[in-house]
N, C-alpha and C positions, 0 to 999 in steps of 0.2 A: 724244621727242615724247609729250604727254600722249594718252592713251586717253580715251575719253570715247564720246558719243553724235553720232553723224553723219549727216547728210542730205542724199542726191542728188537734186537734181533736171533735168528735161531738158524743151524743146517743139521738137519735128520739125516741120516745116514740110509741113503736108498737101496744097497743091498741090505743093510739089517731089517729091513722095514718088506721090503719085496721078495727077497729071496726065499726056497722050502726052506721047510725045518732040516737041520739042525740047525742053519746055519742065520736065517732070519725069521720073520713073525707068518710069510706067506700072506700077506695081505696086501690093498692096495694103498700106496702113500696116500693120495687124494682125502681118504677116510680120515688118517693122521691130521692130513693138514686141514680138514673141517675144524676138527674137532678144535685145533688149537685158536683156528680162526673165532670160531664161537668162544670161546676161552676169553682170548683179549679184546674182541668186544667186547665181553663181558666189562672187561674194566676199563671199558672205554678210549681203547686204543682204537686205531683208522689204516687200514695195509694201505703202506706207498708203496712196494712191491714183493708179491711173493712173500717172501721172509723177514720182512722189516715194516716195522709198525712201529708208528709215532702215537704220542697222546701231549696236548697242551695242557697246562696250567695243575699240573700234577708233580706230585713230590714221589723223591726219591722212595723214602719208603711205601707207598702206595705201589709204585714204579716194581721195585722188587718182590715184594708178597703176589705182585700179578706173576710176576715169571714164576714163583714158589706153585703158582695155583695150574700153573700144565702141567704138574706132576700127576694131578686128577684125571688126566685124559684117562678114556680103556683103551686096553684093557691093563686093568692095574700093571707099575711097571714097564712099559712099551715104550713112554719115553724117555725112561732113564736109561733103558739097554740099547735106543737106536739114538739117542741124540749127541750129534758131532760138538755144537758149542750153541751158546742160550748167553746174549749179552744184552747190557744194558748201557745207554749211552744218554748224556746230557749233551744236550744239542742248543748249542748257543747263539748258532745263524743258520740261516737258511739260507746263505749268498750263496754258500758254496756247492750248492747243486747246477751242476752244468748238462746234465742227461741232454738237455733240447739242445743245446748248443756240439753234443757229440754224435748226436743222432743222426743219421745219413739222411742231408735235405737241411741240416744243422748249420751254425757258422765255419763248424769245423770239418765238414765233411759236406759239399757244396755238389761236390764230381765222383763219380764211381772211379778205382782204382783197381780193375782186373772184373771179373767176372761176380756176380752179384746174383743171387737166386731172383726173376722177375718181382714175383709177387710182393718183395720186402722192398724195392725201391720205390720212393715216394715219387707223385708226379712229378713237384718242382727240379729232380733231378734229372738231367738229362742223360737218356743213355741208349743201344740202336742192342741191335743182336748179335749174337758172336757171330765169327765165322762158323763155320761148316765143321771144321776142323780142328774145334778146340780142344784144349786139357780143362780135364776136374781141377779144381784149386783143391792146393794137397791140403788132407785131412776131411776129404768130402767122399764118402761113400760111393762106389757104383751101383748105376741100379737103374732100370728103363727111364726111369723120368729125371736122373742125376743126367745121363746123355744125349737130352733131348736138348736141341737151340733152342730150341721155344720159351723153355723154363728160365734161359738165364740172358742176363743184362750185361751190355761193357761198356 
């Protein structure tokens, strides 16, 4: 089996995982997602983020009996009944990561485009305070600190 560059990835199902009984496990993700983290270190994988984890010069079948082996998390079962998908990927380059170049401060994203929460704008961007008088950008909660100028950037 060729050796090469490999990538797991996984998404747990956060009501199955948080919700009471009947309906989920009533516990905290966080625990879940130690557990798995410790898991593929174990087999000498490295999180690039959250849910996707690389390992170099590793083969395929090594590759898969790792993902076989978070069937061990506790408590027995837990992640066979909350887990959404569990994939495995050969990763032939790495050109094609552009994350920095889409990142706000990026090549691609240079200028803010509407209202931006402060604290996520980076310095190299430039940006002043809203008006007085602004709207929530739709799909953002109300809430004291959602209507405060202070908190956002344009």
């Amino acid at each position: 089996m060729q050796s090469g560059t490999y990538g797991l990835s996984y998404d747990i199902s956060t009501p199955a995982t948080e919700e009471d009984l009947p309906h989920g496990w009533n516990s905290q993700r966080v625990e879940t997602y130690r557990q798995i983290a410790l898991c593929l270190e174990h087999g000498h994988f490295a999180c690039l983020q959250k849910s996707d984890w690389i390992c170099e010069n590793m083969d395929a079948i090594t590759t898969y009996y790792t993902m076989l082996m978070l069937c061990t998390i506790l408590p027995p079962r837990k992640l066979q009944s909350t887990v959404r998908g569990l994939k495995m990927h050969k990763i032939e380059s790495h050109y094609y990561d552009i994350s920095q170049d889409i990142c706000l401060g990026g090549q691609y994203a240079t200028m803010l485009e509407g209202l931006t929460p402060s604290t996520l704008v980076p310095a190299n961007v430039p940006s002043v305070e809203p008006p007085d008088d602004f709207l929530l950008p739709c799909y953002t909660r109300h809430s004291d600190a959602a209507s405060s100028v202070a908190n956002w950037k344009v």
